[in-house]
Structures are given as C-alpha cells and as structure tokens.
matplotlib code that plots the C-alpha trace (Angstrom):
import matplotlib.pyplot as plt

x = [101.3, 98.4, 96.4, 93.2, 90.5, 90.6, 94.2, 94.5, 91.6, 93.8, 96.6, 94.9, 93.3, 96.9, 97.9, 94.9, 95.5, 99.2, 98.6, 95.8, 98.1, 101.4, 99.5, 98.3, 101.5, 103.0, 100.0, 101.0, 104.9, 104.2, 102.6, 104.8, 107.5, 105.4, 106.0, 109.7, 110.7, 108.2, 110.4, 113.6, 113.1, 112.3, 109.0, 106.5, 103.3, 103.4, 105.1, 102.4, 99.6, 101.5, 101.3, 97.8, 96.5, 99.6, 98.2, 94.9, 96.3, 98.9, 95.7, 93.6, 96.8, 96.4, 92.8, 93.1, 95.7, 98.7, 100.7, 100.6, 99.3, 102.4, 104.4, 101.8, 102.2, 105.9, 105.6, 103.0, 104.9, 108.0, 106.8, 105.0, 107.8, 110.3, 107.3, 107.2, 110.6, 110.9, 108.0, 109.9]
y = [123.7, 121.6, 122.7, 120.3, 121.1, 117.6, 117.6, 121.0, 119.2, 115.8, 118.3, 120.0, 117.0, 115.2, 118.1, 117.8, 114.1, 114.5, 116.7, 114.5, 111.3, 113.2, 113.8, 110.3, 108.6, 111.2, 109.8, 106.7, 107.3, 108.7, 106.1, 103.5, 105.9, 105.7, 102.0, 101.8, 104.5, 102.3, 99.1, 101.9, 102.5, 98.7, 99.2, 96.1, 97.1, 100.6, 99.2, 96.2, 99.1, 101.3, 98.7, 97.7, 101.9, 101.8, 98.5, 99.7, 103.1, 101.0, 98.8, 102.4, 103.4, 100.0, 100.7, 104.6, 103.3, 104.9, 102.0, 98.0, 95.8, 93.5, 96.4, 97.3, 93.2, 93.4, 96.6, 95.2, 91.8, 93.4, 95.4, 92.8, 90.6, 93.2, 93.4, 90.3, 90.0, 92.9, 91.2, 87.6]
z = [60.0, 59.2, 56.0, 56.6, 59.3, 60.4, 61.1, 63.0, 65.0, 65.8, 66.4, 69.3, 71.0, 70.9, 73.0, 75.4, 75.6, 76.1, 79.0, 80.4, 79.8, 81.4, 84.2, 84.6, 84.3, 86.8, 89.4, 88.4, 89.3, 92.3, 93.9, 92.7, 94.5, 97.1, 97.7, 96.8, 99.5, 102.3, 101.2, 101.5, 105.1, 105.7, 107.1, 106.1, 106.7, 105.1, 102.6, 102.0, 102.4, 99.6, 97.5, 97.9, 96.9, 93.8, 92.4, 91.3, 90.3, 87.7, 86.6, 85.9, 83.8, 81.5, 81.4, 79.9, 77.5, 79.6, 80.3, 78.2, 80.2, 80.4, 82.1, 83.9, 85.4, 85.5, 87.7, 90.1, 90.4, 90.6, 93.3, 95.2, 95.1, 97.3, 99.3, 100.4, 100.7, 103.3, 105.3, 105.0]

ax = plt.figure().add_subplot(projection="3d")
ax.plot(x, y, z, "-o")
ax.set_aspect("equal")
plt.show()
C-alpha cells in the first residue's frame, strides 16, 4: 500500500480513469461490432450508415487518449474498405 498522500491519490483516480476508459473502449467496440455484423448479413446501406455513427465514436476514443491515433486509422480504413467492398 502506498505510504505518500500523493500516491494513494494517483492510486484512486487510476481506478476512476480505468473505469471511465473501460467503459469508453466498450462504446467504442460496440459500435465497430455494430458495423462488422451489417457487412455479416451483406446489407450495404446499413452497413455504410454503421459506419458513418462508429467513425466519429473511434475518432472521440483517439481524442480522450483511449485508442493511438494510427489504430484508431487502421480501424476506420479497415472498416471502410469492407464497406465498400460489400456495396461494389
């Protein structure tokens, strides 16, 4: 156990922030699963409109520090490229 004031202070906001930051990435997974079970059942247009409410959730996650930005990228691209391939 910590001894210092400051440290049993950082201990309990690292658990608040790993709650708040469990919970984001959870948001984050489900609308990315979301998306992958619209390209699953081969329908386009939900899929395309999926993607287009994930996207901004993924970006929010690279803004609070959730996800790096370069997998946040590699997600959306990833994504958008199965997309477009279903529509195709």
């Amino acid at each position: 156990m910590a001894n210092h004031k400051s440290a049993k202070k950082r201990i309990r906001r690292n658990a608040n922030r790993a709650l708040i930051n469990g919970a984001r990435m959870s948001r984050i997974r489900t609308f990315v699963k979301k998306v992958e079970t619209a390209i699953a059942s081969g329908d386009a247009t939900v899929a395309r409109e999926a993607l287009r409410v994930a996207q901004p959730e993924i970006q929010r996650g690279v803004t609070r520090g959730v996800v790096h930005r370069n997998t946040a990228s590699r997600k959306i691209s990833r994504l958008a490229a199965r997309v477009k391939a279903l529509a195709a």
